[in-house]
N, C-alpha and C positions, 0 to 999 in steps of 0.2 A: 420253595424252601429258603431261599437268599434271601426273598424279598420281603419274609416274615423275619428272620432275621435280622434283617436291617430296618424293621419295623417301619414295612412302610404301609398308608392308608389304603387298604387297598378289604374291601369285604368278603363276605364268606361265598357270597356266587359270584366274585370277580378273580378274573385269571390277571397275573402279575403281567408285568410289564420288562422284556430282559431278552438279552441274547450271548449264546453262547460266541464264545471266540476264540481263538488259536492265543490268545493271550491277554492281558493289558495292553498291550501299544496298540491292537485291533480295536477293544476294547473301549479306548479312550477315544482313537480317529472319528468311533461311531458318535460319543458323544458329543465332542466338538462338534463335532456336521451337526449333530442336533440343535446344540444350541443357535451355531450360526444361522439356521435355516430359519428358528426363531424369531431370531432377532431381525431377520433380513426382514422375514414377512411381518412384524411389527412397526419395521423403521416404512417398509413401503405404504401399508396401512396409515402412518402418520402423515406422510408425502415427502419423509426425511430421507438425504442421502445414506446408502447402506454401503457403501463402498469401501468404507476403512472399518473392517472390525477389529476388535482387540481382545485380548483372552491376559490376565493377571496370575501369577504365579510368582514363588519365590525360585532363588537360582538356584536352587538343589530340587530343581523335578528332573526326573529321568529324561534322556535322549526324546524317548516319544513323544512328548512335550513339543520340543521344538519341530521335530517330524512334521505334527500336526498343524502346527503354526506355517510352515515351510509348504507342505503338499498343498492346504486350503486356504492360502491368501490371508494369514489373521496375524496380525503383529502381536509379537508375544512382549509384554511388557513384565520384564522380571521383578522383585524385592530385592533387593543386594544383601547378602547376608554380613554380618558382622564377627569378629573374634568371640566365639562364648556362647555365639547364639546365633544356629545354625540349622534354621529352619525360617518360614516369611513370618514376618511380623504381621498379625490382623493390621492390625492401625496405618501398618507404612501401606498395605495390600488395598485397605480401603479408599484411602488417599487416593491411589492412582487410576480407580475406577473411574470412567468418565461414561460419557450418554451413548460410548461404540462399544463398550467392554462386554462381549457377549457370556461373560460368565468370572467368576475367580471359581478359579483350583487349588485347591486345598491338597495337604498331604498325610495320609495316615499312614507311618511309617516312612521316614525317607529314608533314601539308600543310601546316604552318607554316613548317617548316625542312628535310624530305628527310632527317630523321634517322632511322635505323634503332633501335628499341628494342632494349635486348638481352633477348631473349627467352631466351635458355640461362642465362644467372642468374635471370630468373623461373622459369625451369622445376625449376633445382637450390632455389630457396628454397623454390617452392612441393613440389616433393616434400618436402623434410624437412618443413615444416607438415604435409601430408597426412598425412605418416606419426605424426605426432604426435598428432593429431585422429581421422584415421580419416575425413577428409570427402571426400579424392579427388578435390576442386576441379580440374577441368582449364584449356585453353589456347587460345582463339583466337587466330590470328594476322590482321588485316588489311592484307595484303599487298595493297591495289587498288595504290600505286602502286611497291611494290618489290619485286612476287611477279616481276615480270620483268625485274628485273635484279639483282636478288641473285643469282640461280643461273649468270651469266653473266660478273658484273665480279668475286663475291667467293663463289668455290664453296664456298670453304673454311669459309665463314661457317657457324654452326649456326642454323640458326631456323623450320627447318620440320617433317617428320613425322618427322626424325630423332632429335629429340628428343621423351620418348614421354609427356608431358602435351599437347601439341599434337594436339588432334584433328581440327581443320577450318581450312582457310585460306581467304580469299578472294581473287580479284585481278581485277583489269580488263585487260579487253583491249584497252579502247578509250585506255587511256591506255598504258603500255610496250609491251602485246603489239601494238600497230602494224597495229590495226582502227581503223574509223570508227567511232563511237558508233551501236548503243547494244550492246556486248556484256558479259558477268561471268563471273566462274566462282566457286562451291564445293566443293570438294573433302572428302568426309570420309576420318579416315584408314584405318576400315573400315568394314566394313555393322552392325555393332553400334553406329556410333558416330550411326547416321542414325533414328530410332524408326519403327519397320513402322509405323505410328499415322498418321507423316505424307503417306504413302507413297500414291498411287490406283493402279489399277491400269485401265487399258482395252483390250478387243480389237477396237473396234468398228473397225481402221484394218486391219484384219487381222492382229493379232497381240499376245502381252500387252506393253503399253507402258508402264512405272510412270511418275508425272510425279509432282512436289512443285514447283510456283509459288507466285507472288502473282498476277503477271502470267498473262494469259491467252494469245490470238492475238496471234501476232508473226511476223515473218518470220524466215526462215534465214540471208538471203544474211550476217547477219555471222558467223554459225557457220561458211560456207562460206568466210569471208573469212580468218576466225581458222586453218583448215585448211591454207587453202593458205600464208597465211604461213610459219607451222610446216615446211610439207614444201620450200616456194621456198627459203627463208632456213636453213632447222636450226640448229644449232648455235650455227655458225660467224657466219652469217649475222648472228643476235642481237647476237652478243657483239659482232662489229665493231662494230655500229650503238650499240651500250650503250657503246664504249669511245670512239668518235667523241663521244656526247652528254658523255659525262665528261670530254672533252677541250678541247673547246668551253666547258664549266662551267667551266673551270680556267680559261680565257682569259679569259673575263667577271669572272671573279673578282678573276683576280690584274688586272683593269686597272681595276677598280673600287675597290681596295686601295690603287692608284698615283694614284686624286685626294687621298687624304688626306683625306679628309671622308665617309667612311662604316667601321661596323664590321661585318667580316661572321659574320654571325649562325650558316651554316648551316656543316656539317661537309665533310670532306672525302669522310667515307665514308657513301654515304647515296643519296635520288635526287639526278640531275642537276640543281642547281636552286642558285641563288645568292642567299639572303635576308639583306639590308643594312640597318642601321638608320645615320641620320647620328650623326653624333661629339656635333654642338653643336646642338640643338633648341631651343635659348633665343631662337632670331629668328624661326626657319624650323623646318618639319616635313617628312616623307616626304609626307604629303598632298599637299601644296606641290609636293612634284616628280613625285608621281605626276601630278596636275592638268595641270602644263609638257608633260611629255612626253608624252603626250595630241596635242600640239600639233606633234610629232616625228613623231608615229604610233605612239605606246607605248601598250601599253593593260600598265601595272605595277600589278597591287594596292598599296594601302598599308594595311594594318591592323594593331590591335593583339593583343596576346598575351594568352591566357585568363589567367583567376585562377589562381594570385595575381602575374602577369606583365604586369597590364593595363596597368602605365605602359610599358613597351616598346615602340617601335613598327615597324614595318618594311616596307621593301616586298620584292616577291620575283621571281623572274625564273625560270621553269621552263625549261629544256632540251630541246627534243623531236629528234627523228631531220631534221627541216628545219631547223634553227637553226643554220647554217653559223657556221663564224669569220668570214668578212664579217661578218656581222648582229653577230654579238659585238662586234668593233671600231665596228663603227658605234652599237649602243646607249650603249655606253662613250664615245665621243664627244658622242653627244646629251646624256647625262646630265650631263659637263663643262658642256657649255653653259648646263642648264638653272640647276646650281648654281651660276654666274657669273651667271644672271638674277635671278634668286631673290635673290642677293647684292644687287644693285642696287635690288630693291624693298623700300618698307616694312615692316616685321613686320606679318602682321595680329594677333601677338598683343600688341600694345602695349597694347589696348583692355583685352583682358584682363587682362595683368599687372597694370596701373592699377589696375585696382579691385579686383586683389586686394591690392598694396600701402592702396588704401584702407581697405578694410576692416583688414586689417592692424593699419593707424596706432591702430585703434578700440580693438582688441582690448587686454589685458594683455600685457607684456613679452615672459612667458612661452611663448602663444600663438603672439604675433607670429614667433617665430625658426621659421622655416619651414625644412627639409633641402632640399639640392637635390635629392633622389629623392623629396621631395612635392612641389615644384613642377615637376619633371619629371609627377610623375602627375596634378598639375590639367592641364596642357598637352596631354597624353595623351587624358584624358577631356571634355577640350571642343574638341578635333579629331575625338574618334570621335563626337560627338553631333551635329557639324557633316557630318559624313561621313553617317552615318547618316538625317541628313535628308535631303541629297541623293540618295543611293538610284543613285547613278548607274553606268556601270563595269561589268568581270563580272572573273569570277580563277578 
């Protein structure tokens, strides 16, 4: 069902290519191993050193990202993200491909902002590269949180096995697909794209059974969960629920828009999810209001943005299938309040500014003239250190 979904080639007597997983971070481990075992046994085949491989991504891919980089030997080479635009750049991604890069990862849906990468200009740059090279660099997509709503809010969209660098996708089910945790999926786009190497095989259950995990013993019921959603819901079913979440995002947005005191960071087209940084940080931070509204019953991340993004800072508000427009209006009114409190309390960065003015005084002329986009990034950086010590919160 995923893998007609995500339209991949696959014929009317051929069984898909996929495994289920306790999530995306399983999920994606599988596929890295895949690619890397690829590529090892192409570079051996050549009689080429296989010993440094490289996996391409931008800085906003989730922890699992680097996990995978970290556990299996593959040096992660990141895209640096920029003020404004806050997802990898195709162009800067393809650039850094080189003849070890056993794959780029793409992102449908990042977790910073719900933006959709565009993965069909990655794919047209990196063919002409390919074809230039001769290296054949292909395409993951990490779709945990927009494999399930791209094919339903924006079909039209290109970013999956339609385009034919993309070989494996991954997505959760426990976040779109409308399971409880802990479900994933991977999908390859055929059986050549999965290495027999990684593959077991058993019959001790009564029958041959291939399995490729990390995980071992688990339960079914959310396999059985993920099933029945699919056949309860189909289609139709989705889409409603994806266009209610987008509807609801709209509401939160546009009345977040109407205090005047935040900029919103996140896209229109993208996941359901509304990430706001404030306008004027020179008294007050998002920290600040994430902290207040705690006090409302908001549990709001506030964090900042990867390199080179780190003075940024945001908080974010994700949309699920329970997030009525009530709850919309009423977080939007909490957060009025909480910026009308926050108004009335001291800066706690005074202490700070202080003695950077002091220092300052110390300093040469020169030194002294500070940008407001550096004193936005000291601000930045001793909220997240402050943050950080506390350790508190979840997102």
């Amino acid at each position: 069902m995923i893998a007609h979904l995500y339209h991949a080639p696959i014929g009317d007597d051929e069984a898909a290519v996929g495994v289920g997983t306790v999530g995306s971070s399983e999920a994606i481990m599988l596929a890295g191993l895949a690619f890397k075992r690829k590529w090892q046994a192409k570079r051996k085949a050549e009689g080429k050193p296989y010993d440094k491989p490289n996996i391409v991504t931008g800085a906003n891919v989730q922890v699992c990202w680097e996990k995978f980089a970290r556990y299996f030997e593959v040096e992660l080479k990141e895209v640096k993200l920029t003020e404004g635009y806050y997802v990898m750049d195709p162009v800067k991604a393809v650039e850094m491909v080189d003849e070890n890069t056993i794959c780029v990862a793409a992102i449908l849906g990042s977790t910073l902002t719900g933006e959709f990468e565009d993965v069909k200009l990655l794919n047209e740059l990196l063919t002409k590269k390919n074809k230039e090279t001769g290296w054949n660099t292909p395409i993951h997509v990490d779709a945990a949180s927009g494999g399930f709503i791209a094919p339903f809010l924006y079909p039209c969209l290109e970013w999956d096995f339609r385009l034919p660098l993309v070989k494996s996708i991954n997505v959760s089910g426990h976040k779109y697909g409308l399971v409880y945790p802990g479900v994933g999926w991977v999908v390859w786009r055929s059986k050549d794209d999965l290495p027999e190497e990684l593959v077991f095989h058993i019959n001790y259950l009564g029958s041959d059974q291939p399995t490729f995990t990390l995980n071992f013993s688990k339960g079914s019921s959310q396999i059985i969960a993920q099933y029945y959603q699919f056949i309860r819901l189909g289609t139709e079913g989705y889409k409603n629920i994806m266009e209610n979440c987008r509807e609801n995002a709209r509401i939160l947005r546009e009345g977040i828009e109407r205090t005047g005191r935040f900029n919103i960071i996140s896209k229109d087209v993208g996941v359901p999810l509304v990430a706001f940084s404030l306008k004027d940080s020179s008294q007050h931070t998002v920290f600040e209001v994430s902290d207040h509204l705690r006090k409302f019953g908001w549990i709001v991340p506030a964090y900042t943005m990867p390199p080179d993004a780190q003075h940024i800072a945001v908080l974010r508000v994700v949309i699920r299938e329970d997030f009525s427009r009530g709850l919309a209006e009423r977080l939007v009114s909490d957060i009025v309040k909480v910026v009308d409190l926050v108004d009335t309390l001291p800066s706690p960065l005074s202490t700070k500014k202080a003695h950077v003015v002091a220092v300052a005084n110390n300093e040469t002329s020169e030194k002294a003239k500070k940008s407001a986009l550096e004193t936005q990034k000291e601000i930045a950086l001793y909220w997240k250190r402050l943050v950080d010590g506390k350790r508190v919160g979840a997102c």
